[in-house]
N, C-alpha and C positions, 0 to 999 in steps of 0.2 A: 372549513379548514383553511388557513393560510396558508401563502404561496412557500413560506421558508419550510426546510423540512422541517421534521422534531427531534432527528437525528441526524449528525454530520458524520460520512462516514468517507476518512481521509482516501485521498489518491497519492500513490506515495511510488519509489522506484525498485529497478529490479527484481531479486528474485521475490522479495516482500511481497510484489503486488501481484506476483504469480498465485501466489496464495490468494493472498486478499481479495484478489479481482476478481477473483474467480467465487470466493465466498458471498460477494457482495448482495447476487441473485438471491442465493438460499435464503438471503435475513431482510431483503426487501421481499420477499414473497411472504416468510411466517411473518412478519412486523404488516405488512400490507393487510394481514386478515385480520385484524387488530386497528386497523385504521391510522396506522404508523408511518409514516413516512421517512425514507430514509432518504438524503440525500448525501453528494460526495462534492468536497472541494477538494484541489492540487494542492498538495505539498511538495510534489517530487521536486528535483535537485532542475529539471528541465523544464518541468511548469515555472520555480521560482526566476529562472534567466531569464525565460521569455518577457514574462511579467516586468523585467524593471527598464527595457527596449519597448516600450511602445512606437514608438518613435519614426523608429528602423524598420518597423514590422506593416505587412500588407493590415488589412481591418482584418481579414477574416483569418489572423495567424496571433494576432493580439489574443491575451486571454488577461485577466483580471486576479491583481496580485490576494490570491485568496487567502497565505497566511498572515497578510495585515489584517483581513475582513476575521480571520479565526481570532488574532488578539485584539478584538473587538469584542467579540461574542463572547469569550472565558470571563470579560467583566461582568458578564451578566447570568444571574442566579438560573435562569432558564436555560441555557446554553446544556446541550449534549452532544459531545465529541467524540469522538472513537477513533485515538489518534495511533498511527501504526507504525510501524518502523520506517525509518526514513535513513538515508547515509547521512552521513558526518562531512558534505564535501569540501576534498582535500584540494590543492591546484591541479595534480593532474585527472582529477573526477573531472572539476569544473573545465578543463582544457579537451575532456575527451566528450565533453555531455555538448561544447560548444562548436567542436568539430562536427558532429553528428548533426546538429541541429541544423549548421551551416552546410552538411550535403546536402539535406532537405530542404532546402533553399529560404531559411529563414537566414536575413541579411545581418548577422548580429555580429560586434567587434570581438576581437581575439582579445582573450585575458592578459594584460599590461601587468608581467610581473615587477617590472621596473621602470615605472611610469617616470617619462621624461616632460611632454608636454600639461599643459592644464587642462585638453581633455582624455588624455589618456589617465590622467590622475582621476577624474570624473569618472570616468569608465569603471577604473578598478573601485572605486567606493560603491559603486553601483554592484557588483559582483562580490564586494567584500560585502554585500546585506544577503546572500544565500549562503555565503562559507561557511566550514565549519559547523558544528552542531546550532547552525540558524533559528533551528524549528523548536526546541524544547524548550527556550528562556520565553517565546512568545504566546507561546501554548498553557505555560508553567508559572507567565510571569514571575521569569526569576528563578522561580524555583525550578533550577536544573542539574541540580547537584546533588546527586544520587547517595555520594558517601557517607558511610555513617557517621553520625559528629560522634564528636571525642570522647564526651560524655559518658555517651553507649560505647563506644569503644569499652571506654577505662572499666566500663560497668558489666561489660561482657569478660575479660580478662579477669576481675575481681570474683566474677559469676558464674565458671562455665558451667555450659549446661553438659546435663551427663546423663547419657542414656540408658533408664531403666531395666533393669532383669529381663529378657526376653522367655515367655514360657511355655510350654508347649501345648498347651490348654488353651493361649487364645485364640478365640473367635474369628480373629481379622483372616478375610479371607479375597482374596484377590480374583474378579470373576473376569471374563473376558470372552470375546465369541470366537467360537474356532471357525467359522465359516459363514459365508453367505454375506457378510459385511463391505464395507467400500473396499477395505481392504486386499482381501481375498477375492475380489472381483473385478481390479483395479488392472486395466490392459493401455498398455501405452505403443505409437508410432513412430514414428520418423516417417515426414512427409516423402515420396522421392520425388524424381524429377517426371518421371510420368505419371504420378499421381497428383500430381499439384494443378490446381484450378478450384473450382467451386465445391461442397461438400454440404451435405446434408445432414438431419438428427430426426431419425425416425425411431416409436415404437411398436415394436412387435407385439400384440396383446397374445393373450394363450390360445385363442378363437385364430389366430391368424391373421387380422385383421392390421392393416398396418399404419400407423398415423403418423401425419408430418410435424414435427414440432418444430422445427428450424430448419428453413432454405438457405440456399446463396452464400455460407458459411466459404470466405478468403480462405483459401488454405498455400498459401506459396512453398517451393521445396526448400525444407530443410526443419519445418517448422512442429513442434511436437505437438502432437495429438493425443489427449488422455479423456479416457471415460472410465467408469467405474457407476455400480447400483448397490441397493441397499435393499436382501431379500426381504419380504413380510414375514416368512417364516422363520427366518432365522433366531 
């Protein structure tokens, strides 16, 4: 098997990757038993800044502008992406994502909204390549423009659709689980301040018996904690 994955599965920002990041495990593990390999490049708004300062940056804070390596890869018939939502950023994203970056001591220049000099002007070109919906012309080649042409417009207005007699005899029937699901089993925290330090992920089998699946788990206060299970018998 080759070193690239078979699947690119975006790293992208916010609440997005709350989601995302957290789904990542479930579909490297059934894709793993499969022989699948998933892997993840940056997209987010603070991977793409990093990326265009190498320069500025220690070696071990540098990371590697991975949406030019993605509009690379969309050229080629083999290429599989699983591209997630990403922001649109705006100047005060980019001014707030480079605040942040720069408490963390990455040494990177302030956004030059009105560039005077010839490298302040340099700078904002360089930050003008993450703005704005950056990600989806690269991804999409081009094609990032979601609205419908006019065509279909005209052809929808001429066309509308209209929905059928509904009757009390159909079939369709809406099933859903009343219990036992992620849902209904789904317990959320708020770290406090005497709870915060290191956290663990053990389970309890029916025997009693108790197993470690994850140690040493950062927990700092303030920070949310969620779990949730999916009964067998449900």
């Amino acid at each position: 098997m080759s070193e690239q994955p078979d699947i690119i599965y975006t790293k992208v920002d916010e609440a997005p990757e709350l989601a995302s990041g957290s789904f990542l495990p479930i579909i490297q593990s059934f894709a793993g038993v499969a022989g699948i390999k998933v892997g993840t490049k940056d997209i987010s708004l603070a991977g793409r800044i990093i990326a265009q300062f190498p320069e500025r940056l220690k070696p071990e804070q540098q990371q590697p502008d991975d949406l030019a390596l993605l509009g690379e890869m969309v050229m080629k018939p083999d290429a599989n992406i699983i591209k997630l939502p990403n922001i649109s950023a705006s100047n005060p994203q980019i001014q707030a994502a480079v605040a942040e970056l720069q408490s963390q001591g990455y040494n990177l220049p302030d956004y030059p909204e009105d560039p005077k000099t010839d490298e302040e002007k340099e700078i904002k070109a360089k930050f003008d390549k993450v703005k704005g919906s950056a990600v989806n012309p690269v991804l999409r080649q081009g094609n990032s423009d979601r609205r419908a042409a006019v065509s279909v417009k005209n052809y929808a207005k001429s066309n509308p659709h209209k929905m059928g007699k509904w009757s009390k005899d159909s079939k369709t029937n809406v099933a859903h689980m009343n219990g036992g699901d992620f849902c209904s089993n789904e317990k959320s925290a708020v770290i406090s301040d005497q709870a915060a330090g290191k956290g663990k992920i053990e389970f309890v089998g029916a025997d009693g018996n108790t197993t470690l699946l994850k140690d040493n788990i950062a927990m700092g206060a303030g920070d949310l904690v969620d779990a949730t299970k999916m009964s067998r018998t449900a």
